[in-house]
N, C-alpha and C positions, 0 to 999 in steps of 0.2 A: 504494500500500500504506500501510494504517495504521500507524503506529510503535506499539509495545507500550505501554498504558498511555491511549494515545490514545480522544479519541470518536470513532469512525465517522460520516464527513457520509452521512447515507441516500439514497440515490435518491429524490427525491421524483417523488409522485403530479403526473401534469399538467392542468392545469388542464381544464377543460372547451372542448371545439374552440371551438364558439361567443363564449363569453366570452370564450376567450383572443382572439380575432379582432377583435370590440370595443374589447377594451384594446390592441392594440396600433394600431388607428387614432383613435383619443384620445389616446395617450401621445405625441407628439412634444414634445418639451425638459421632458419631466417628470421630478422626482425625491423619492426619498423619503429621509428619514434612516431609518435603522435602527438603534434602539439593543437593547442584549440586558443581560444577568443571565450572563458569558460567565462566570463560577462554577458555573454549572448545567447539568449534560450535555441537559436538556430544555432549555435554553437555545439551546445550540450547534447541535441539531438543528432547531428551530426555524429560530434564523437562517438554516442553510445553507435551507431549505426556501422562506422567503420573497426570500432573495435570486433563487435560481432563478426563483422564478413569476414575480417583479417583473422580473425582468433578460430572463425572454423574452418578456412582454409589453409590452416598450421602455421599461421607465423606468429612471432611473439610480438605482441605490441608491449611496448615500450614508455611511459609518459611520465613526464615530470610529477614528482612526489606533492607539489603546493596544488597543483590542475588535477590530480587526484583527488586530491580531500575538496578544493572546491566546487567536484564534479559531485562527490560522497553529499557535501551541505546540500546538494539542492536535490537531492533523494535520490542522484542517478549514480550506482556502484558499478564500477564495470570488475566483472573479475572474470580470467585470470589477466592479473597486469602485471608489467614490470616495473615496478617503482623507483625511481632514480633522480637524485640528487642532478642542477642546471650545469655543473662545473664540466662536467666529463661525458653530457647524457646521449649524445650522439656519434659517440666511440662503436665501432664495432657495428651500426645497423647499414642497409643496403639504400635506406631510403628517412628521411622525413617529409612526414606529410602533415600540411598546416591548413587548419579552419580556421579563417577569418580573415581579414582582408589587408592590405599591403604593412600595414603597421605591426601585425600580429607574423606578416614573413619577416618584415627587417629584423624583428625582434627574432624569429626564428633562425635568422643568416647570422647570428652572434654564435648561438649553440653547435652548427652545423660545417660555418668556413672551417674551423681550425678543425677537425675530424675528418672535411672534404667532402662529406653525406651531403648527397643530390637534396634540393629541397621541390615539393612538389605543393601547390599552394590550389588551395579549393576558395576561392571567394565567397566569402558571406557579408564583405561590405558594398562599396557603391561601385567605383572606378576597376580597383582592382587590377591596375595594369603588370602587375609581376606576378598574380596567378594564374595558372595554368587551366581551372576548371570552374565551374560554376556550380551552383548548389544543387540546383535538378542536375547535373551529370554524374551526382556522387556515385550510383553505384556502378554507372559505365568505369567510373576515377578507380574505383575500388578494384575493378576486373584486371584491369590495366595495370596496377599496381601489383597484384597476384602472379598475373601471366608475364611481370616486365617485359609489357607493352610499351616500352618508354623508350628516350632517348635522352642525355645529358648534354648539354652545352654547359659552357663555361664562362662567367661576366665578369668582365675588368674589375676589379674593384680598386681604391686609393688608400694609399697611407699619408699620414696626414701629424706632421711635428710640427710642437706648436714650443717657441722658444721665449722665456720669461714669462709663460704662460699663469699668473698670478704667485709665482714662486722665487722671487729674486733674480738678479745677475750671478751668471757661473752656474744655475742650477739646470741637471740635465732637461729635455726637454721632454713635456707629457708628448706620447703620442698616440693615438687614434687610427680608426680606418673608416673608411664608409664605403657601399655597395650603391647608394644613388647618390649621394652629395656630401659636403663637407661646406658649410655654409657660414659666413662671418656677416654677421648682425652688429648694428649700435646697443650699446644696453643702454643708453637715454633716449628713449622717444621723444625728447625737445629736444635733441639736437643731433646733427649731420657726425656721421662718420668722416674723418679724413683717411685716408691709407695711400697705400700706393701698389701699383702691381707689375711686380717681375717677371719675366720668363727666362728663363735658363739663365741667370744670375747677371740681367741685365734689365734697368729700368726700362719701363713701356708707358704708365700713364697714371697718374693721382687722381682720385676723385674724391668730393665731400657726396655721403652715398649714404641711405638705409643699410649697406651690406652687399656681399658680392657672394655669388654661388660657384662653386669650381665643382663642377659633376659629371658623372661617366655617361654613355651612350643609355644605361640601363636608367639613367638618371634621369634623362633630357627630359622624361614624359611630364616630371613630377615637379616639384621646387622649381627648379630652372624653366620649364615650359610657361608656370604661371608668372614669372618674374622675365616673360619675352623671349627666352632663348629657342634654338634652334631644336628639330626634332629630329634625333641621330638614330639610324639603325644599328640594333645590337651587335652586328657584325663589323662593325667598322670600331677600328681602335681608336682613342682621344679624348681629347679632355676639356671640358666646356667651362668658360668663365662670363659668367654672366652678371653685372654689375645690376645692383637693385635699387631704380631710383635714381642715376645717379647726375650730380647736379656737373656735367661736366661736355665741352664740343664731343670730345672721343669718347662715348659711351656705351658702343655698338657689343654684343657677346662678342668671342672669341672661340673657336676651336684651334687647338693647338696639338701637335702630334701626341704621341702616347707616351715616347720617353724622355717628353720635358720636363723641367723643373719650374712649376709655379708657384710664385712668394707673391704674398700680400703682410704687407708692414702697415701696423696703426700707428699712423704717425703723435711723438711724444709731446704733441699741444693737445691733440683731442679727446672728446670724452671715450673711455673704456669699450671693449667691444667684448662679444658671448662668439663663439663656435658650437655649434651644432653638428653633429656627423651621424645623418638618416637621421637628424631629426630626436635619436635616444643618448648620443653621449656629448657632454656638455664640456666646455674646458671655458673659463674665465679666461679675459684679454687685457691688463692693461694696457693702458697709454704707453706705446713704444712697442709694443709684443710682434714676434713677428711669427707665420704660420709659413711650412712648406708644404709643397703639397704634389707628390708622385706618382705612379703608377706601381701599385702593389703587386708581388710576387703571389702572393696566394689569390684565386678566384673564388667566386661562389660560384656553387655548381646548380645550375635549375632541370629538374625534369621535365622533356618536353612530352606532350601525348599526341598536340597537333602538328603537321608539316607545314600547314597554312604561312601565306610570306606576310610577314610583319605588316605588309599595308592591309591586308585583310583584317588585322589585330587592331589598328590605328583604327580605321572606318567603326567597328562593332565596339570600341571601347568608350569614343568620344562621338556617338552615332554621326557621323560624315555624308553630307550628302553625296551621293551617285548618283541619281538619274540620271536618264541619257547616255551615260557610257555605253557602249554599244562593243567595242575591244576589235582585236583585230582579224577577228573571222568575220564580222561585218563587212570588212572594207576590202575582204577578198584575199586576206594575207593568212 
């Protein structure tokens, strides 16, 4: 019995005889992480749904021991689970797969880069541009996941050293990564940022600015897209600098190749500035700080289910008008 107040874990749908059959003579000593959005009653349902298909066609699932228990408060126990501590939790599985929508994968992409575990991302929010599935596909997602039906690409991601980063002169510097951006904000909203921004250890242009965005291809969609930049295909290597705001003749984005070095210095008259990287890790900027920012050695790995070319992705994400296109068997080609 559900306790009042509680979500009901549903009876899920069973997989298909066939496939369930398959997957379960592939799956010995396999396991998947399962991360979720356990905020979201479409969340919870979710989870309980792929735990079941995953668990009867022999693989272990896997989930974080706090998304446990606060699966457990809202009435819905999944057992059998593997309970496991954020530190190390996607050691050892073939796959994680994430409920919930782009915030709940970035957050997902902290657990999974340093292990290399492919992430496969089921949307349960709006946009949703770096999941791969949508919530009516879950148990086609689930099939696919059984039989790996998949494919992995590979996304740039940045490293990102941030130096006098509110910690004195001489002290080493904090550093960071990010999968879609690494983002330098004012922390005074009355008043203008000054900085200045380098490329390969050569001045290029100063602005008094909201904040400037330096973001990967995987990135363009997000931050940078709404701050005016340009919209880069996954496949292309590079690194986007898009100034936010900013009060200056030269203030156009920038793409610059993949193995530059870009520096943004807050110049030592203006007010303080924040860094952001995806949005979840934060580094304080005094007056003077200066941040670099590279091309990281390690990628995130995403699971692909479709082959569809990215501009089909673009069109169905940010509904794009076509009409009229007609393509090139109309015109006798």
């Amino acid at each position: 019995m559900t306790r009042p107040g509680a979500v009901e874990c549903p009876v899920s749908t069973r997989l298909p005889t066939g496939s369930e059959r398959k997957g379960t003579a592939m799956t010995s000593g396999r396991s998947v992480l399962l991360l979720a959005h356990t905020g979201r009653p479409a969340a919870v349902r979710s989870a309980q749904l792929v735990h079941e298909s995953l668990s009867r066609a022999g693989l272990t699932v896997r989930m974080l021991k706090d998304e446990v228990e606060d699966l457990a408060a809202t009435g819905c126990v999944l057992s059998p689970v593997e309970s496991v501590e954020s530190a190390e939790a996607a050691e050892g599985v073939e796959l994680v797969m994430v409920l919930g929508g782009d915030g709940t994968l970035l957050r997902a992409a902290e657990i999974a880069r340093p292990a290399g575990a492919p992430l496969l991302g089921v949307n349960l929010g709006h946009v949703g541009f770096l999941a791969e599935a949508e919530r009516e596909d879950l148990g086609a997602t689930v099939n696919s996941v059984v039989n790996r039906d998949y494919v992995v690409e590979e996304r740039m991601t940045l490293d990102v050293a941030v130096f006098n980063g509110g910690r004195g002169d001489g002290a080493p510097p904090v550093r960071s990564w990010a999968l879609n951006e690494a983002t330098l904000e004012k922390a005074d909203t009355r008043r203008m940022l000054e900085m200045v921004l380098e490329v390969d250890g050569r001045p290029l242009s100063s602005w008094g600015c909201d904040g400037v965005v330096c973001a990967t291809p995987t990135g363009s969609t997000a931050h940078a897209f709404s701050a005016g930049g340009p919209v880069v295909w996954p496949d292309v290597e590079a690194l986007l600098v898009v100034p936010i705001s900013a009060h200056a003749l030269f203030a156009r984005p920038l793409v610059v190749g993949p193995e530059a070095t870009v520096a943004l210095e807050v110049l030592p008259d203006t007010t303080p500035g924040v860094l952001w990287c995806d949005g979840r890790r934060m580094v304080e900027l005094p007056a003077g700080a200066r941040i670099e920012i590279t091309r990281a050695d390690t990628p995130v790995r995403l699971a692909r289910l479709h082959r569809a070319p990215f501009t089909d992705r673009l069109v169905a994400k940010f509904g794009l008008p076509v009409t009229g296109w007609r393509g090139r068997a109309e015109h006798g080609r």
